[in-house]
C-alpha positions in Angstrom: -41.5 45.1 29.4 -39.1 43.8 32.5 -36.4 42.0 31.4 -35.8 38.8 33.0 -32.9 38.4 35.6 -32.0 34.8 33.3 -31.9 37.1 29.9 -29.9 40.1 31.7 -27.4 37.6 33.0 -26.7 35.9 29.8 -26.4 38.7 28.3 -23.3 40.1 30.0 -20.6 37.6 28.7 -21.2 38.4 25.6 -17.1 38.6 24.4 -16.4 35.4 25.9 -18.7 33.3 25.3 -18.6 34.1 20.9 -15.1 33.1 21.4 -15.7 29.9 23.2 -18.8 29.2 20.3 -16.1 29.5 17.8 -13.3 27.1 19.4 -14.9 23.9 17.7 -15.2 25.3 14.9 -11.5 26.0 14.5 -10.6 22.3 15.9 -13.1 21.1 13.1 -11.5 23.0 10.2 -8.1 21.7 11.4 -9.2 18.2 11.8 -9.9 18.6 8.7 -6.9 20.0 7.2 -4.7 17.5 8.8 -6.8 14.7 7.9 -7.7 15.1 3.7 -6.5 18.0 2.1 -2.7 17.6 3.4 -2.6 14.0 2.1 -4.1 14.7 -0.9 -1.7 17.9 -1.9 1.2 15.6 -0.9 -0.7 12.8 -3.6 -0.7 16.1 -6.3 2.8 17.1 -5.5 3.9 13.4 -5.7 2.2 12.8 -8.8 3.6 15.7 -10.6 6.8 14.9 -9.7 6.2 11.4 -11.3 4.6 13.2 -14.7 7.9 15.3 -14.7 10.3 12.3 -14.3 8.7 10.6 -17.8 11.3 9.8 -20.2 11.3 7.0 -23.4 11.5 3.5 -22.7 9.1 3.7 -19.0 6.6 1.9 -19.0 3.3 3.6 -17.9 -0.5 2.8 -17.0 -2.6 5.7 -17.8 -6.0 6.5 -16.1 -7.9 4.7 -18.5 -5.8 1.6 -18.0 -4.1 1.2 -21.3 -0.4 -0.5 -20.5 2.5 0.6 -23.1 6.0 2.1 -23.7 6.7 5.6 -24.3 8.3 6.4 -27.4 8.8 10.0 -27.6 8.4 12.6 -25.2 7.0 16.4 -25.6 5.9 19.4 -23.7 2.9 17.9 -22.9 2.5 14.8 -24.2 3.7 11.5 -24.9 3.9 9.4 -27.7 2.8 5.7 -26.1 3.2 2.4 -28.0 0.5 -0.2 -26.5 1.0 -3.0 -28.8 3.9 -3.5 -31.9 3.7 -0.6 -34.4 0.4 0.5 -32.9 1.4 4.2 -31.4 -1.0 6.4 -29.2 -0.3 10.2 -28.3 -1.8 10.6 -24.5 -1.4 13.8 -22.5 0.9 13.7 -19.7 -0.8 14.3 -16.6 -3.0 10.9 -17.8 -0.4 8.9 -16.5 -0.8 7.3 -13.1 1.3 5.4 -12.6 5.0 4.3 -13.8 5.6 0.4 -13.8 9.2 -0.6 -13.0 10.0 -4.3 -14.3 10.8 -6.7 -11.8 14.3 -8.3 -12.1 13.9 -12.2 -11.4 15.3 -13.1 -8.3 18.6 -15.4 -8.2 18.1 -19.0 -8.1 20.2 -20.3 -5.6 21.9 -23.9 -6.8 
């Protein structure tokens, strides 16, 4: 029924001690936020910006890999042609990416 001087003595820094306990956990959780869900709200944002820049004649890649021009554009989606006369409609936010023709470089004579 005596309580032990160890026990009483840990128990008065109670306040402290909770705060200290919960430091970590706040470094952790912003470790964290730095680290992958930053980046990847900056990939979303970029990404929509991309979907909302579409217009005819880009050339686009869509998730699933297919590789065509877009021939029409609406709300939400596109009108893709992959091969001649051959015409897909895809939803917008499929696309990922946006490939930009090369121009050939000069030849120097």
């Amino acid at each position: 029924m005596f309580v032990t001087p160890a026990y009483a003595q840990a128990a008065g820094g109670g306040a402290t001690s909770a705060l200290a306990q919960f430091v970590p956990l706040i470094l952790i959780f912003a470790i964290m936020y730095f680290l992958m869900i930053r980046p990847q709200q900056k990939k979303m944002g970029e990404h929509r910006r991309m979907v909302e820049a579409l217009k005819k004649g880009d050339t686009v890649v869509t998730q699933g890999g297919v590789i065509g021009k877009i021939t029409a554009v609406r709300d939400g989606e596109l009108e893709v042609e992959i091969a001649p006369q051959v015409k897909v409609k895809i939803v917008r936010g499929t696309v990922a990416q946006v490939v930009t023709p090369t121009t050939p470089a000069a030849a120097n004579s």
